[in-house]
C-alpha positions in Angstrom: 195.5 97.1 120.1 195.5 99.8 122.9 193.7 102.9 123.0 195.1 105.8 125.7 192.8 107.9 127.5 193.7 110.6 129.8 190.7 110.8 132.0 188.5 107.9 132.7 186.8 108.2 135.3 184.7 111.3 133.2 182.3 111.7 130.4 185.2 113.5 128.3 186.3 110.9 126.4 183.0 108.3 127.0 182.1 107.5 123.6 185.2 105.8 123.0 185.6 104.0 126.6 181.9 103.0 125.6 183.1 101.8 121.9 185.6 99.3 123.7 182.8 98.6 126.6 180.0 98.0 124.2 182.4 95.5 121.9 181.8 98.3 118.5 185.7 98.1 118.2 185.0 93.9 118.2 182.1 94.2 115.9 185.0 96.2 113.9 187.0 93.3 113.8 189.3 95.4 116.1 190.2 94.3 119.6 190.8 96.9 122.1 191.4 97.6 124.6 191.8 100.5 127.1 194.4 102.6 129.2 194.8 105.2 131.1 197.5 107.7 130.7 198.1 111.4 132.2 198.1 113.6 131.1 197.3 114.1 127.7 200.9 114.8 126.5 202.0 111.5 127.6 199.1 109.6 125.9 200.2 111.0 122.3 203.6 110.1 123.3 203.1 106.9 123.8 201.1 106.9 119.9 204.4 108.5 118.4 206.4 105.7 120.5 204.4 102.8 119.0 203.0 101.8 122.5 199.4 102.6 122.1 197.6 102.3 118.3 195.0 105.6 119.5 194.6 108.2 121.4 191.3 109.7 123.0 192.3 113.0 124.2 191.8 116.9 123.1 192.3 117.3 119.8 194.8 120.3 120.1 197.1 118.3 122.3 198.5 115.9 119.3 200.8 118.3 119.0 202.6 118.0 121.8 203.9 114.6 120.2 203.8 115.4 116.6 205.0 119.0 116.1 203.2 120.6 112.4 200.9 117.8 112.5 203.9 115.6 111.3 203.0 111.4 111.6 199.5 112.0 113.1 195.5 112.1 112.0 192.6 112.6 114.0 190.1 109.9 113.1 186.4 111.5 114.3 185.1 113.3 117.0 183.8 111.6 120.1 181.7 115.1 120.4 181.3 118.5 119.5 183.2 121.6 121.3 185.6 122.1 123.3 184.5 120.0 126.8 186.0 121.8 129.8 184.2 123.7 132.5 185.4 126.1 134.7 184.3 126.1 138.3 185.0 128.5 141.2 184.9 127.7 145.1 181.0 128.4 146.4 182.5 130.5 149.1 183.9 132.9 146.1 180.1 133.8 145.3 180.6 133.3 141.6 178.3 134.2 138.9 177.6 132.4 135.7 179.9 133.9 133.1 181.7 136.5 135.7 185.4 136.3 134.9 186.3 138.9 137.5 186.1 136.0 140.0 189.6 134.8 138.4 191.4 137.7 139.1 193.9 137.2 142.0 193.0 133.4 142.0 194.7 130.0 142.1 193.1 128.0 139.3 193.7 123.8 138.8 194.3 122.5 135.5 195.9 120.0 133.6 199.1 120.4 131.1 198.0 121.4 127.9 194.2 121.8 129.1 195.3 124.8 130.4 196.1 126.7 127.2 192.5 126.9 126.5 191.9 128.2 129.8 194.6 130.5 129.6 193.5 131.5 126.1 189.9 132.5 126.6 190.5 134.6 129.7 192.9 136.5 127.3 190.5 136.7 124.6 187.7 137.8 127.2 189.8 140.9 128.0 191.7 139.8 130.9 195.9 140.1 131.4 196.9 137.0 133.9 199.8 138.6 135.0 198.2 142.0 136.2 195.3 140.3 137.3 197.4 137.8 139.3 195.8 135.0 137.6 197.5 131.7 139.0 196.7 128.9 136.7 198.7 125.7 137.6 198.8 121.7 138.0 196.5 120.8 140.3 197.9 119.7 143.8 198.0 115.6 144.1 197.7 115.2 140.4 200.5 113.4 139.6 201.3 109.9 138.1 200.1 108.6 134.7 196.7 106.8 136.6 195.5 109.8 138.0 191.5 111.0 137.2 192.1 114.5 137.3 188.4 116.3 137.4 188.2 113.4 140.8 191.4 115.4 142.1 190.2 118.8 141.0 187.1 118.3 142.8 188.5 117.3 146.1 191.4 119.9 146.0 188.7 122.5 145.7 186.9 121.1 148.9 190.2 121.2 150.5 190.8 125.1 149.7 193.9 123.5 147.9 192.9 125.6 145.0 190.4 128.4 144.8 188.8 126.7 141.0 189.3 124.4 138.4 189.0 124.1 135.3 188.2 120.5 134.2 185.9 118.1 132.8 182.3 117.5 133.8 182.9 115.0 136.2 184.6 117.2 138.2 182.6 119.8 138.0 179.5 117.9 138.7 181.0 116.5 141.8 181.9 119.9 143.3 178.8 120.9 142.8 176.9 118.1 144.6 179.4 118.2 147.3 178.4 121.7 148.2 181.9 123.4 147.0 182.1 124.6 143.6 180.0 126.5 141.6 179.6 126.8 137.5 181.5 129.9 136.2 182.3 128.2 132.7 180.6 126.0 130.1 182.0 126.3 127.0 179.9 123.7 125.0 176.6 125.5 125.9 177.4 128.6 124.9 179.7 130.8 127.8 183.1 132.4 126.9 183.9 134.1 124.2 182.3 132.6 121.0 185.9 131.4 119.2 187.0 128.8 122.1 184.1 126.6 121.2 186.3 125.3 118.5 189.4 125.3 120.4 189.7 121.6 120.5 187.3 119.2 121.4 187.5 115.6 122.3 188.5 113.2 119.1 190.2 109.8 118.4 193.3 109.7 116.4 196.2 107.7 115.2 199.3 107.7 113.7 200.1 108.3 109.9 202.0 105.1 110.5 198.9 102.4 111.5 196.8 103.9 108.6 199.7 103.7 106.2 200.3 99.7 107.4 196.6 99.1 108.3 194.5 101.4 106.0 191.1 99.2 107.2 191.5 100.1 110.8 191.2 103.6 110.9 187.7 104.0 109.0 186.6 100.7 111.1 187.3 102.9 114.8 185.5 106.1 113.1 182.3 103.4 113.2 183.4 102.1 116.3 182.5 105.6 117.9 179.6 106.2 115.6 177.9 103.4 117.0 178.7 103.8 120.7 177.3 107.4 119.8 173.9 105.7 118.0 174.0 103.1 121.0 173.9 105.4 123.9 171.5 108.0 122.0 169.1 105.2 122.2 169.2 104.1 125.5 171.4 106.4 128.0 171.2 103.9 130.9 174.4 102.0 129.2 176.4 104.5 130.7 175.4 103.3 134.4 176.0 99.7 133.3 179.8 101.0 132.0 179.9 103.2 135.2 179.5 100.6 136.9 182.1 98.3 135.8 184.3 101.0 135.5 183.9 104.0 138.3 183.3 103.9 141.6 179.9 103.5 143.1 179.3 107.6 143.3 180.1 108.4 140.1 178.9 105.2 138.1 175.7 106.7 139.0 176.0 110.3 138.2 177.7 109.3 134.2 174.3 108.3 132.2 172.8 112.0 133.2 176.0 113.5 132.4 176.1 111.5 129.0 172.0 112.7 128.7 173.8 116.3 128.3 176.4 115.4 126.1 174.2 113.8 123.5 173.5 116.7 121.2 177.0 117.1 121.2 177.4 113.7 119.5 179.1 113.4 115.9 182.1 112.1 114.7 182.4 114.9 112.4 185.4 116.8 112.4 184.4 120.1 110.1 186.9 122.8 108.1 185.6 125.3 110.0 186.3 123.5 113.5 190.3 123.0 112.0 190.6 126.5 111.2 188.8 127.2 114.6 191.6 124.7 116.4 194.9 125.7 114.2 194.1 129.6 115.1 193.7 128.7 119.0 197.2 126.6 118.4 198.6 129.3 116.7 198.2 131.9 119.6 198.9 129.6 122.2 201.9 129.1 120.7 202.3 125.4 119.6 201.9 125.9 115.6 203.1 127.5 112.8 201.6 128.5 109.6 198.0 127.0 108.8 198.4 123.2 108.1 196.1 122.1 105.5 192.7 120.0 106.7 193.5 117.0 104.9 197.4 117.0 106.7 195.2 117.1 109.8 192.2 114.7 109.1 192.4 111.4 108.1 189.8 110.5 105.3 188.5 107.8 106.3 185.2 107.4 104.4 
């Protein structure tokens, strides 16, 4: 079995690149195993074409595969809130929370990461077309094996782009380097307070696999929850994955950025996050109507 990721090289979708690391999917009597695939779109693309069995992506972006929730369930959360962070070059002077630092500004992000972007800057008052906010790809960020917070980073340092808005990775990197600083975090509390439930980062499948296989979708949702439980109790797992897995500079920064995510850790997926996601999808554009939770969620307990 396969499971698609769109970043790896990140602690966005680390709980399940840990679950296939950590052999929960094999203790699951599932063997998985990983690839990479950018950008998101293209992941869940290749779940609606048979070619991967799940996807580890933002939650939100399923529907760029399955239109109305049609032939697709998220499994579980790999954590809480919706994961991006928006970082602005140091020479900008940013402030934590200051939006006006957007206006006039050319800002990196990813196909369909961007609508949340997009969508909170809207909801926090701003217009991007008077403000002459520029929010597009990322320069170099092309091919389906690219780690995009990696790219982001450097195309900041490179004035190719005057912020991002991308995974913590990324953003940690910036910062280190010197480059970028933290105008964003949406899981710990900035923005306005609906995008927390935006999307966040989840595992899901096709209404095919659990219709054939109806085992192996509650048996992933245990996978996670136990790379969750596993790096909860000891976070230096994440270097030994890191290390396997990244190269030498970030397989050492992943276990502290793991340490943050932690609280964030549960495989829940909650009514009020759905309504919270399907409203965001509605005004971005990419649903109609309010799907039911259970159209959306596979029960899997």
């Amino acid at each position: 079995m396969k499971l698609a990721v769109p970043d790896m090289i990140s602690n966005s979708y680390f709980p399940a690149i840990a679950a296939i690391e950590l052999r929960f999917f094999n203790k699951e009597g599932l063997d998985v195993e990983l690839e990479l695939i950018f950008p998101v779109d293209k992941a869940y693309a290749a779940l609606r074409s048979g070619a991967v069995d799940f996807v580890g992506g933002s939650a939100h972006s399923a529907l760029a595969a399955f239109p109305q929730w049609e032939g697709v369930k998220l499994l579980c959360a790999q954590a809480q809130g919706m994961y991006w962070f928006l970082v602005m070059h140091k020479d900008l002077e940013a402030r934590r929370g200051d939006l006006e630092v957007v206006k006039g500004r050319n800002i990196g992000a990813a196909p369909w990461v961007d609508m949340g972007l997009r969508r909170l800057l809207i909801e926090a008052g701003l217009d991007l077309d008077r403000d002459r906010v520029k929010i597009a790809p990322v320069p170099g960020a092309t091919g389906q094996s690219v780690n995009f917070g990696l790219t982001a980073a450097r195309a900041l340092e490179d004035r190719k782009i005057d912020g991002f808005w991308a995974n913590g990775m990324g953003a940690e990197v910036a910062v280190r380097r010197g480059v970028g600083t933290v105008v964003l975090d949406i899981r710990r509390g900035d923005g306005p307070k609906p995008c927390f439930n935006y999307t966040m980062a989840s595992v899901a499948t096709s209404d095919r696999l659990i219709e054939s296989s109806p085992a192996e979708a509650p048996a992933a949702v245990r996978a996670i929850a136990g790379a969750h439980a596993a790096l909860k109790k000891d976070v230096a797992l994440a270097t030994r994955i890191g290390r396997k897995l990244f190269p030498p500079a970030e397989a050492e920064l992943i276990a502290e950025l793991i340490k943050r995510d932690l609280p964030y850790y549960d495989t829940t997926i909650s009514r009020d996050f759905v309504a919270g996601m399907n409203q965001f999808a509605r005004d971005v554009g990419i649903l109609s109507g309010d799907v039911p939770y259970q159209k959306i969620v596979a029960v899997t307990g």
